[in-house]
Each structure stands twice: as structure tokens, then as C-alpha cells.
N, CA and C atoms as a LAMMPS dump frame, in Angstrom:
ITEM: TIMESTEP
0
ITEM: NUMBER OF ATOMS
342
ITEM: BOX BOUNDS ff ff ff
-5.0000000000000000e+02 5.0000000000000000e+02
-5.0000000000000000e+02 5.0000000000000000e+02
-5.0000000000000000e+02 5.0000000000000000e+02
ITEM: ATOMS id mol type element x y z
1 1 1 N -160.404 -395.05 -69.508
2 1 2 C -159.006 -395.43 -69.439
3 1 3 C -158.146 -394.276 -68.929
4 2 1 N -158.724 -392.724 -68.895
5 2 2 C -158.043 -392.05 -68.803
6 2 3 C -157.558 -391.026 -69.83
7 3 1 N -157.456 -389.494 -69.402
8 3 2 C -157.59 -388.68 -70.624
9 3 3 C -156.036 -388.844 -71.448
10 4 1 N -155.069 -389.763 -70.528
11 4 2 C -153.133 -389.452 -71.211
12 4 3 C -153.516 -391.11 -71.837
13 5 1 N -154.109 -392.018 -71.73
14 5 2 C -154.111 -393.538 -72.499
15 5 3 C -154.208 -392.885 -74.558
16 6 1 N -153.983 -393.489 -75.072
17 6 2 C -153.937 -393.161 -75.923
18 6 3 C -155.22 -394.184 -76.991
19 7 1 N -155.852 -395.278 -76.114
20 7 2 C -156.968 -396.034 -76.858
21 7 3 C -157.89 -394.858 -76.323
22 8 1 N -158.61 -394.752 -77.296
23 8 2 C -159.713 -393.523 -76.984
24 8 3 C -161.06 -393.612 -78.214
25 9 1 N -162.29 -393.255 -78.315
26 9 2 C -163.052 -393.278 -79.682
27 9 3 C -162.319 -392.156 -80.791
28 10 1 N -161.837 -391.049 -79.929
29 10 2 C -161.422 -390.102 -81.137
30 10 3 C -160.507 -390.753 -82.487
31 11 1 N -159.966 -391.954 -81.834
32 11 2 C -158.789 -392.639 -82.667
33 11 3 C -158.775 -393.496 -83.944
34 12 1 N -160.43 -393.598 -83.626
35 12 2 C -161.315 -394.142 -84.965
36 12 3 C -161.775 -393.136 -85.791
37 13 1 N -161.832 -391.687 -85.028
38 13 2 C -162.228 -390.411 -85.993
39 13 3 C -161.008 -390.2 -86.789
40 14 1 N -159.809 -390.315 -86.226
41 14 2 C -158.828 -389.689 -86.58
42 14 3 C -157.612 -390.854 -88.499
43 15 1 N -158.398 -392.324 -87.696
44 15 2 C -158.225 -392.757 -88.537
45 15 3 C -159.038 -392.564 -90.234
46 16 1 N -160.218 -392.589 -89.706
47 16 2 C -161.129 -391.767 -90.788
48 16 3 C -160.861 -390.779 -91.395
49 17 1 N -160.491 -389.675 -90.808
50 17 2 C -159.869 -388.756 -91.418
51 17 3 C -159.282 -388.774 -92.252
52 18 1 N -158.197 -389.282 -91.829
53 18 2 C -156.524 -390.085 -92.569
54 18 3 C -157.394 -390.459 -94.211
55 19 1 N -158.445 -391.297 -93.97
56 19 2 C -158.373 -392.196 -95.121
57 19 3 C -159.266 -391.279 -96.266
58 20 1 N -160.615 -390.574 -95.588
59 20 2 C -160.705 -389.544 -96.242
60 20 3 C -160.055 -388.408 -96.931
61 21 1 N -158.613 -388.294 -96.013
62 21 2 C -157.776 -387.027 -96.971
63 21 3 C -156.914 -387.676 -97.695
64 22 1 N -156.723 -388.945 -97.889
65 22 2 C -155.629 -389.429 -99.054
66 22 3 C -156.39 -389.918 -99.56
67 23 1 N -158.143 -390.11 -99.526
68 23 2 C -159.16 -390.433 -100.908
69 23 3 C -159.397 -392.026 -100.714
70 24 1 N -158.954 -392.481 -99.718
71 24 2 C -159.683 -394.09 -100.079
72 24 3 C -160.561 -394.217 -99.331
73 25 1 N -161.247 -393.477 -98.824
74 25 2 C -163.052 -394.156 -98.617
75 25 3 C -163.646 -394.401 -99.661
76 26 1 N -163.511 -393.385 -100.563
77 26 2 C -164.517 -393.814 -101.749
78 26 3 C -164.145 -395.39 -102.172
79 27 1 N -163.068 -396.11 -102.565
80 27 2 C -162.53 -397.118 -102.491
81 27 3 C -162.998 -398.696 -101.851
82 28 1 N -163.43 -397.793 -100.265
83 28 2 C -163.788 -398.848 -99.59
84 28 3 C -165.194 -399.057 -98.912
85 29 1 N -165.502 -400.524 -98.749
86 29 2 C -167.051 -400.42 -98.487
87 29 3 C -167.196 -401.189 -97.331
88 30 1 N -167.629 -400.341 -96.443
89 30 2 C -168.221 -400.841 -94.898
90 30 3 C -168.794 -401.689 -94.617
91 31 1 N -168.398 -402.706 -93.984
92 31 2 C -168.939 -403.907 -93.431
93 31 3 C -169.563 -404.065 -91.641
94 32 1 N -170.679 -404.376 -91.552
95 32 2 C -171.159 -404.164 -90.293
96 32 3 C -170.069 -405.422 -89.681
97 33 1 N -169.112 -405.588 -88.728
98 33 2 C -168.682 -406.22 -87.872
99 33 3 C -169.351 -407.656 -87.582
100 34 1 N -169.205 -409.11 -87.409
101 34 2 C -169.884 -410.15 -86.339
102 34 3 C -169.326 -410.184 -85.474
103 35 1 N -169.584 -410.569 -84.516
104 35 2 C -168.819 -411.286 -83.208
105 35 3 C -168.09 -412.157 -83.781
106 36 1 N -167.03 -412.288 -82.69
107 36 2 C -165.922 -413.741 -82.915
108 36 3 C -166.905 -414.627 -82.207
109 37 1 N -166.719 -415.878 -83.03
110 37 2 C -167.44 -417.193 -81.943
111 37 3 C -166.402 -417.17 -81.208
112 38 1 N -167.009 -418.511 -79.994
113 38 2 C -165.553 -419.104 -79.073
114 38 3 C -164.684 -420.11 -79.943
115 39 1 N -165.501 -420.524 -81.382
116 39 2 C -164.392 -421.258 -82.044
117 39 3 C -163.024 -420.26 -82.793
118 40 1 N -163.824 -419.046 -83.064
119 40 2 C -162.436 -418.522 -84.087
120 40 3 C -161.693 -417.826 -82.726
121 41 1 N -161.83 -417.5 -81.612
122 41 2 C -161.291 -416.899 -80.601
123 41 3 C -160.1 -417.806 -80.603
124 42 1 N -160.09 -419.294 -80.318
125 42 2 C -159.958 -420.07 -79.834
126 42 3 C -158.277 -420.394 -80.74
127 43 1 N -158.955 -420.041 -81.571
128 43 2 C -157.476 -420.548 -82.59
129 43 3 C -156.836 -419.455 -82.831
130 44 1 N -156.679 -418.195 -81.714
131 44 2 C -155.475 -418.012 -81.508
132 44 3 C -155.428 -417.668 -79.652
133 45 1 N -156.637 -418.205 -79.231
134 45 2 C -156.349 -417.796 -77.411
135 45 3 C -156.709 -419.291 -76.701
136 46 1 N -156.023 -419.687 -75.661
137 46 2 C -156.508 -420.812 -75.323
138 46 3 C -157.715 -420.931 -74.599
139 47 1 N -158.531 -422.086 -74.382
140 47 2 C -160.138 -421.888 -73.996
141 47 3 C -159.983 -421.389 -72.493
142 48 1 N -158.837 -421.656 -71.417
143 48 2 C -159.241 -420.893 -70.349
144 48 3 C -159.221 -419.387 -70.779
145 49 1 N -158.368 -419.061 -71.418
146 49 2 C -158.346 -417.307 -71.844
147 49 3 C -159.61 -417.116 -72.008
148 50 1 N -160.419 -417.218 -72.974
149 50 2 C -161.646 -417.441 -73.579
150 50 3 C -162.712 -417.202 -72.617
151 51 1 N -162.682 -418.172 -71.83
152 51 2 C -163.743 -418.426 -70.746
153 51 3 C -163.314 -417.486 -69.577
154 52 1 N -162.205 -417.021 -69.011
155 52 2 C -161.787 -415.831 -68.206
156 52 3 C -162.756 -414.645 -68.553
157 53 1 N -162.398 -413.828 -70.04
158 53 2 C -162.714 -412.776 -70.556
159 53 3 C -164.122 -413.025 -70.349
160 54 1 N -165.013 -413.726 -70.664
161 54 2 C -166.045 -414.373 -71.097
162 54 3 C -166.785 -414.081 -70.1
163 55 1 N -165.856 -414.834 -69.042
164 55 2 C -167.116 -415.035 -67.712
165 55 3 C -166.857 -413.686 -66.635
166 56 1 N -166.139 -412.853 -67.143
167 56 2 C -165.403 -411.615 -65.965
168 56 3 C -165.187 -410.26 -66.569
169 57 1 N -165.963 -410.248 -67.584
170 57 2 C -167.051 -409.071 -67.867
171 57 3 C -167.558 -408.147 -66.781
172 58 1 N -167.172 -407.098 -66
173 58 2 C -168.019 -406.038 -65.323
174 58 3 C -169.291 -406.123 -65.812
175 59 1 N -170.034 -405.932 -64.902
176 59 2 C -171.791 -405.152 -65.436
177 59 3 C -171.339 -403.248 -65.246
178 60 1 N -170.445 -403.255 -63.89
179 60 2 C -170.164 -401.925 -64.586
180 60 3 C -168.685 -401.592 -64.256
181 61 1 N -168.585 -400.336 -63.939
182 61 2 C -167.033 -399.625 -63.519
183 61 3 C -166.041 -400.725 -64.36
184 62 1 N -165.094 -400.806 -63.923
185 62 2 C -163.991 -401.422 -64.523
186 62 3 C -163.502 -402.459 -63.74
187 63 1 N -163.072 -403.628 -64.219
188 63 2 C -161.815 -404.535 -63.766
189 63 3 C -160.405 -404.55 -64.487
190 64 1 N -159.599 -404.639 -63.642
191 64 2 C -158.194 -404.649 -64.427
192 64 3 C -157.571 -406.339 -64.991
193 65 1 N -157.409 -406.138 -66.202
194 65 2 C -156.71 -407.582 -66.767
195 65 3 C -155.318 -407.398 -66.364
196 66 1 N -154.756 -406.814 -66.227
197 66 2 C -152.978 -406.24 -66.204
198 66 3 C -152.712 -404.911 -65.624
199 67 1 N -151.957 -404.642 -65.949
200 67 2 C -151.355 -403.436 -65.498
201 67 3 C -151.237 -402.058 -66.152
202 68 1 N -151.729 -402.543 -67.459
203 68 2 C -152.117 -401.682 -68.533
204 68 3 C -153.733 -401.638 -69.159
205 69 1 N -154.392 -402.657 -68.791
206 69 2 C -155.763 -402.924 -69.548
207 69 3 C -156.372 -403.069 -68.316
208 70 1 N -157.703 -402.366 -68.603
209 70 2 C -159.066 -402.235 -68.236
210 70 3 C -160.014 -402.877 -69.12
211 71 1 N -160.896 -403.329 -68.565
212 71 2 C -161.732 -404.396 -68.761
213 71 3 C -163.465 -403.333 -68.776
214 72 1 N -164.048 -402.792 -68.934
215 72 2 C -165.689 -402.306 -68.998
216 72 3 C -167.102 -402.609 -68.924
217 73 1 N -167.533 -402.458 -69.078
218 73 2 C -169.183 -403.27 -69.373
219 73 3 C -169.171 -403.424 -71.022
220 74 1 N -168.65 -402.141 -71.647
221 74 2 C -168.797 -402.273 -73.202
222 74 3 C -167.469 -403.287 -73.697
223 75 1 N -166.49 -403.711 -73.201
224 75 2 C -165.247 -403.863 -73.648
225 75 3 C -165.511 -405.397 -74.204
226 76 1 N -166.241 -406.309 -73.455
227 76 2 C -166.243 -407.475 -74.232
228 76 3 C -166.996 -407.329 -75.549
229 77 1 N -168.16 -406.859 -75.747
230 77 2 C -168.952 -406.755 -77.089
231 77 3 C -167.966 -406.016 -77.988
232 78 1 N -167.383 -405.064 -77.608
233 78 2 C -166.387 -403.926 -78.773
234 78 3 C -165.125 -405.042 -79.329
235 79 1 N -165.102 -406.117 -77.953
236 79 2 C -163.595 -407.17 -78.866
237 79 3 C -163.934 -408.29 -79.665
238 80 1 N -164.814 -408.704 -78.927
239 80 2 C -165.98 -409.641 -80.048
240 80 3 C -166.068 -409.41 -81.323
241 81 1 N -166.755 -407.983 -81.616
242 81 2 C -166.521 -407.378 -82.404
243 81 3 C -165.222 -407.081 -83.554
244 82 1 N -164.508 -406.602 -83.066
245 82 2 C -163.349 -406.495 -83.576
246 82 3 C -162.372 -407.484 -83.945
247 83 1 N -162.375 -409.08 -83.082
248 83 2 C -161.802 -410.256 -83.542
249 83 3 C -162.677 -410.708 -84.711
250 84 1 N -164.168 -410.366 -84.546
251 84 2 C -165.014 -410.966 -85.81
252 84 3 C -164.462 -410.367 -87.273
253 85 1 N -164.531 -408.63 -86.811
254 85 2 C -164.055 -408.198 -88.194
255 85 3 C -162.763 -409.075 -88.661
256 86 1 N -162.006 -409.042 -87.666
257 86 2 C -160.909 -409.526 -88.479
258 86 3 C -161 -410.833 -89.556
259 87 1 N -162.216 -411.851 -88.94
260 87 2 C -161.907 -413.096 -89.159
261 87 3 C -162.468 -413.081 -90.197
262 88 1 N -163.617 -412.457 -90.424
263 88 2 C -164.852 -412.082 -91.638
264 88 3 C -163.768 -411.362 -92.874
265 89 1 N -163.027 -410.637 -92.47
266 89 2 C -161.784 -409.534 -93.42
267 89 3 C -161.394 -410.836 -93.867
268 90 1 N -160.8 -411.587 -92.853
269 90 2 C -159.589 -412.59 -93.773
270 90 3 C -160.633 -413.817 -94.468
271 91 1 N -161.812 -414.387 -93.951
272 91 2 C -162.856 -415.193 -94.935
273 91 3 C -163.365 -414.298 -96.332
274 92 1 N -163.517 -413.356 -96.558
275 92 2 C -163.488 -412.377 -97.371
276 92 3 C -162.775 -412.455 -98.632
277 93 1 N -161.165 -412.176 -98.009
278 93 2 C -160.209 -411.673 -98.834
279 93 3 C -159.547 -413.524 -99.691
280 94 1 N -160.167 -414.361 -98.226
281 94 2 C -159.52 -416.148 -98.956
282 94 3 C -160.945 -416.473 -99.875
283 95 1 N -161.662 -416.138 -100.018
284 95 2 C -163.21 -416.433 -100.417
285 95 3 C -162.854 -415.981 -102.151
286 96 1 N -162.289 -414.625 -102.206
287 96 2 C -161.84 -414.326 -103.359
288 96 3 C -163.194 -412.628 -103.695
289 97 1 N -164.016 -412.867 -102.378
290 97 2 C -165.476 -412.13 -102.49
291 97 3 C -164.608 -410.725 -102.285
292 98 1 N -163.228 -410.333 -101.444
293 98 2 C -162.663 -409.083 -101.604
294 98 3 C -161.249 -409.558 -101.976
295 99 1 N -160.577 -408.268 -102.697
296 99 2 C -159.183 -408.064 -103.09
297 99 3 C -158.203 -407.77 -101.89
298 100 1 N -159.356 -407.045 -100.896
299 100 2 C -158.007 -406.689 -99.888
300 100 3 C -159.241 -406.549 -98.926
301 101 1 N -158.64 -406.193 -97.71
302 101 2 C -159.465 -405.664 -96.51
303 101 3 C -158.421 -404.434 -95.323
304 102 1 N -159.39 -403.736 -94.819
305 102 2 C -158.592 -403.243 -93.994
306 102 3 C -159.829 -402.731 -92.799
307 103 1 N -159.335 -403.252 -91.41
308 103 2 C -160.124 -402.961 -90.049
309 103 3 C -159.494 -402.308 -89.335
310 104 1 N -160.471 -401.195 -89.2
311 104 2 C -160.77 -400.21 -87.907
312 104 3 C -161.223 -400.383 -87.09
313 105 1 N -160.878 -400.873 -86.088
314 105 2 C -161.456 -401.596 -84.92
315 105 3 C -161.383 -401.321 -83.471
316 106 1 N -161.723 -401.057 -82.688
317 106 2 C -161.58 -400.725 -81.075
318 106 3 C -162.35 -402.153 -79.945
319 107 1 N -161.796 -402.778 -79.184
320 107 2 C -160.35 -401.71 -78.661
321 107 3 C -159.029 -402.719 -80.285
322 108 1 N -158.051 -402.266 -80.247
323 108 2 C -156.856 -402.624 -80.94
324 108 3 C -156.508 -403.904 -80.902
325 109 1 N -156.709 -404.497 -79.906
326 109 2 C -155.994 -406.032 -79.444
327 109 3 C -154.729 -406.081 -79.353
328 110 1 N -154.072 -404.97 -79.401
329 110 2 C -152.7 -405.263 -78.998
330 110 3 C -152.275 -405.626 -77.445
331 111 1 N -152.909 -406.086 -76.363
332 111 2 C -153.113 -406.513 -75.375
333 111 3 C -153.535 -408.282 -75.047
334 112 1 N -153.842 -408.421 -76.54
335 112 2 C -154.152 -410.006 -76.803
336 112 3 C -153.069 -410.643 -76.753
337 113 1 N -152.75 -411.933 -76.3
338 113 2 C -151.732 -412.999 -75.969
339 113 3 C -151.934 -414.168 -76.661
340 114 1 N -150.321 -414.888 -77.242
341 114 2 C -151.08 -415.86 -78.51
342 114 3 C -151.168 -415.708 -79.417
């Protein structure tokens, strides 16, 4: 993305940090990530969105979604990822199986629409 973008891996170190020096790791317990299906995607992106991202995946270098986002070879599995945590956090926390949740996730999705 570039060394001045501010999505970067260090940003997941740095959040770690954070949570280690005010003491709530011990607190909290790591959950390996699922993928989002195309159903939980779906209910908040519409299915052409879905099927865009889906099908226009690089094998390598980059494509641009916008004017701000880059697209990767790793970038679809890392959002997959990261919409799953979310959805698994909030089945979790309605399940009654956790009290709370909180995801660290890359990339951010603040680039998501919907």
C-alpha cells in the first residue's frame, strides 16, 4: 500500500501492545478467525458487490477498487477472514457462549459499503 498508508501489519502489533500494557490479554482468549460465507457477506453487501470482490481477486501485484484501496493476492482471504471474525464475535456474544468480544482484524473494512 505504501510506506505513508497507514493499514500496515505493524498495526496489529501495535494494537497488541496497547492491550498487553493496560493488562487485558490475560482477560481475553483467541479465537482462530472463519471465513465469511457469501450468505453473512451478503447481509450487509449486495450479491453483485460480493461476486465483484470474489471474482477480481489478483493472482498477483495489485488491482485498484477506488482511489484509496488496493486489492492483493492476500487481500481477499485476510477480509473473509476478518468479516468471519466479526460474525462468529457477534454469534458468540448472542449465543450467551461470550460476555463481550473484541476483533483485531486486517484489512479494517472501513472501505466496505453498506
Amino acid at each position: 500500500m505504501g510506506d505513508d498508508h497507514p493499514e500496515c501489519p505493524q498495526r496489529l502489533s501495535a494494537i497488541a501492545d496497547h492491550l498487553l500494557a493496560k493488562g487485558l490479554l490475560d482477560c481475553m482468549q483467541p479465537i482462530d478467525a472463519p471465513a465469511a460465507s457469501r450468505d453473512q457477506l451478503q447481509r450487509a453487501h449486495s450479491a453483485l458487490w460480493v461476486e465483484a470482490m470474489l471474482e477480481h481477486q489478483p493472482a498477483d501485484g495489485w488491482r485498484r477498487i477506488d482511489g484509496d484501496t488496493l486489492m492483493g493476492p492476500d487481500t481477499l482471504p485476510a477480509a473473509l477472514r476478518a468479516a468471519g471474525a466479526a460474525a462468529h464475535a457477534v454469534d458468540l456474544v448472542l449465543s450467551g457462549s461470550a460476555p463481550n468480544a473484541f476483533c483485531a482484524v486486517r484489512p479494517p473494512g472501513h472501505h466496505a459499503h453498506r
